[in-house]
C-alpha positions as CSV (number, residue, x, y, z in Angstrom):
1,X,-33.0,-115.3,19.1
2,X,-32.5,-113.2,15.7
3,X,-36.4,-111.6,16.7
4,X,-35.1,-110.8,19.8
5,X,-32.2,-109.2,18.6
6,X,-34.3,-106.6,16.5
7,X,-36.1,-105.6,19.5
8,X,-38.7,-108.1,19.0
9,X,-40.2,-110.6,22.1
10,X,-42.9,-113.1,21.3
11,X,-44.2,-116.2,23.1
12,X,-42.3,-119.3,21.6
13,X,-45.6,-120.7,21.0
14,X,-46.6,-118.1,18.5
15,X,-42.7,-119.1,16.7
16,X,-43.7,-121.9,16.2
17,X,-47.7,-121.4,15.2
18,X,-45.7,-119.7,12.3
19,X,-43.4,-122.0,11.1
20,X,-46.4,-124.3,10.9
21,X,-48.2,-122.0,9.1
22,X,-45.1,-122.3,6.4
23,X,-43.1,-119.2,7.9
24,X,-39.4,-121.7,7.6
25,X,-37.0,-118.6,7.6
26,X,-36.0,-116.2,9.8
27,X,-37.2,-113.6,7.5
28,X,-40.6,-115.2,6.5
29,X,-41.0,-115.2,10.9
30,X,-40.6,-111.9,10.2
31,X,-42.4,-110.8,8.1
32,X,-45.6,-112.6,9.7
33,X,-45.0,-111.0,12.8
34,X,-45.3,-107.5,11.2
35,X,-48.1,-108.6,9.6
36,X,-50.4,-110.0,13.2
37,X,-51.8,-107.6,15.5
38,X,-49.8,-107.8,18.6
39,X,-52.6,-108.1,20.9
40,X,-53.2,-111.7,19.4
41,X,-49.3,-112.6,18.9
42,X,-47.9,-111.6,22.1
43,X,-49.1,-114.0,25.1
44,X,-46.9,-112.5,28.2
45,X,-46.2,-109.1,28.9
46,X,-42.7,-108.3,27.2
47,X,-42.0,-104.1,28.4
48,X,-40.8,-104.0,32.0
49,X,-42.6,-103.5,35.2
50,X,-42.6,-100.8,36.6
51,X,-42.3,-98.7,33.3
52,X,-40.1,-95.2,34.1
53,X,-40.4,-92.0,32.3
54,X,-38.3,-93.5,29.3
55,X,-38.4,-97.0,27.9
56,X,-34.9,-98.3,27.6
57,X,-33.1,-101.3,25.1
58,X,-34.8,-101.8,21.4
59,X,-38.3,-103.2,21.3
60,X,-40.8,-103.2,18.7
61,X,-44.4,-102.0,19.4
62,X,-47.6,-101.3,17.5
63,X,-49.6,-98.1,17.3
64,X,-53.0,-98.5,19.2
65,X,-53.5,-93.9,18.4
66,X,-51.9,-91.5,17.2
67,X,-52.7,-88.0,17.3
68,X,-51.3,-84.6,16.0
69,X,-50.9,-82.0,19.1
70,X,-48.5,-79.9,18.1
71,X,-48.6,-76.8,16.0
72,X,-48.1,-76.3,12.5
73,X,-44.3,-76.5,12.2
74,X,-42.1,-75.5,8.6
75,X,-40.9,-78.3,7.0
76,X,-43.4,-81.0,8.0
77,X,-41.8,-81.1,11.9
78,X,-44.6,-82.1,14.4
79,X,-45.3,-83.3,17.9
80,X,-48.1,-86.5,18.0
81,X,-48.5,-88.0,20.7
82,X,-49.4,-92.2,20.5
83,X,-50.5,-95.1,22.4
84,X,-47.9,-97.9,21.6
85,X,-48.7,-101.5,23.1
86,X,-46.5,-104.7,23.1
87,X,-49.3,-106.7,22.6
88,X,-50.2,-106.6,26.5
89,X,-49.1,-103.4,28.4
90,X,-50.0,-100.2,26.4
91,X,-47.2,-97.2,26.9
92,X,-48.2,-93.7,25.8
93,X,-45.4,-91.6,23.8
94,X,-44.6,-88.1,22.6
95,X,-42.5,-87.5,19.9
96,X,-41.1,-84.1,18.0
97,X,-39.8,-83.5,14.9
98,X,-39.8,-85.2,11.5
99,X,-42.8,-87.6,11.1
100,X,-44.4,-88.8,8.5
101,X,-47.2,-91.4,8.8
102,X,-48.2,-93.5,11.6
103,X,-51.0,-95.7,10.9
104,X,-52.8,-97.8,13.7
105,X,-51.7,-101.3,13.7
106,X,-47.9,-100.6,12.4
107,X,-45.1,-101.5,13.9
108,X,-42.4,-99.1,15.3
109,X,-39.2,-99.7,16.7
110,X,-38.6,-97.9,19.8
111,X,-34.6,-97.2,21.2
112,X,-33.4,-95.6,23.9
């Protein structure tokens, strides 16, 4: 309940795979999640079908690319566009203005 509540929606199975491996807190869950690749924690599609033009509530996804498309802006404002996954359905995204890195494998939170 308190992943879900930060956007976050993983199989209960991989919950507890992590508290065996010695994750006992909520925080310490945490903390492994944003460490795993979400292709091998997530085992059921979490973004919902059919996916519209804009993904709505909080969820947390991980960057599969990234690249820069935009032109050279002042003051380090860009357009990159990125393919975001929740572990099982990728979801491509464009986003404008201030942003700094996005490194393949991190994890993003995404709100509407």
């Amino acid at each position: 309940a308190a992943l879900a509540r930060r956007g976050i929606r993983v199989d209960q199975g991989w919950v507890d795979a992590a508290a065996r491996a010695g994750a006992t807190t909520e925080e310490q869950v945490f903390v492994q999640f944003l460490a795993h690749d979400l292709r091998k924690a997530a085992t059921a599609a979490t973004l919902p079908r059919p996916l519209g033009d804009t993904l709505g509530g909080a969820w947390v996804l991980q960057v599969e690319a990234v690249a820069d498309v935009g032109e050279p802006a002042p003051r380090h404002a860009k357009t990159v566009k990125a393919l975001l996954t929740d572990g099982v359905v990728d979801v491509g995204a464009v986003c404008q203005g201030w942003v700094d890195r996005l490194e393949l494998g991190a994890k993003i939170f995404v709100k509407d």
